[in-house]
C-alpha positions as CSV (number, residue, x, y, z in Angstrom):
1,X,144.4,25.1,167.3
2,X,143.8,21.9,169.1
3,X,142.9,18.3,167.1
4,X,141.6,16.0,168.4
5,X,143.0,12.4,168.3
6,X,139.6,10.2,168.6
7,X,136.4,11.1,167.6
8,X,134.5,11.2,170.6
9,X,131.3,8.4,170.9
10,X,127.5,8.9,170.8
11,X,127.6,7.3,174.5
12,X,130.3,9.8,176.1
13,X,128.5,13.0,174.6
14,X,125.1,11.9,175.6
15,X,126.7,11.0,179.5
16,X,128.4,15.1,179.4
17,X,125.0,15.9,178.0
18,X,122.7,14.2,180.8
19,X,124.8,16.4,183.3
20,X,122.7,19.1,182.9
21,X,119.5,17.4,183.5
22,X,121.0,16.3,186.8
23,X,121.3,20.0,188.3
24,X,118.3,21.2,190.7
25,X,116.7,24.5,190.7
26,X,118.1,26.9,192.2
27,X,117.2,27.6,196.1
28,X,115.0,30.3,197.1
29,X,115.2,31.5,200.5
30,X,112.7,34.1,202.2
31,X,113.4,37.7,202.4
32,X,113.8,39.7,205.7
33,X,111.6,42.6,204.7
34,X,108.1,41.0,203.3
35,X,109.4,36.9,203.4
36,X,108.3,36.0,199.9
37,X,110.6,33.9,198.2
38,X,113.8,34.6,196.4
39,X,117.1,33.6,195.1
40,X,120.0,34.7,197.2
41,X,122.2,37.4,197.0
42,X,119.2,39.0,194.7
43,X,116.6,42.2,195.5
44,X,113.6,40.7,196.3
45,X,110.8,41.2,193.3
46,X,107.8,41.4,195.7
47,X,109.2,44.3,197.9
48,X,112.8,46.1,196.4
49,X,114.7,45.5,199.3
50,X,118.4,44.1,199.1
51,X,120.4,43.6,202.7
52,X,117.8,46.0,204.5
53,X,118.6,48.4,201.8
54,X,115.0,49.6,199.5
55,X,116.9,48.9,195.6
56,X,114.2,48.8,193.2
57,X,110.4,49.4,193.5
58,X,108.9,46.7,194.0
59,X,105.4,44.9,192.9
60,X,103.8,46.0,196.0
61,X,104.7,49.7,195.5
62,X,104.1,49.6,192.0
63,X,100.4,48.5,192.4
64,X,100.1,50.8,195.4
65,X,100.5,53.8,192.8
């Protein structure tokens, strides 16, 4: 197993720590079928529709029922 040679500062974890505050949310973009918003390469939650394909049921269908 690895040892390490230094002990690593309070000032070097905290800047590898702060990284992850730096990261933005992911993107949504619209979908094709209904053009609420979603993340891509995900069904859409609103309608069930993946690359013009119906996946899941939907919100819209389920309150439909």
């Amino acid at each position: 197993m690895a040892v390490q040679k230094r002990r690593q500062s309070k000032s070097r974890s905290a800047i590898r720590r702060a990284q992850v505050m730096k990261r933005t949310a992911p993107a949504g973009i619209p979908c094709a079928q209904c053009g609420e918003m979603k993340l891509p390469h995900h069904a859409c939650a609103a309608c069930g529709f993946y690359r013009g394909r119906q996946v899941i049921a939907g919100k819209q269908q389920e309150e439909a029922s």
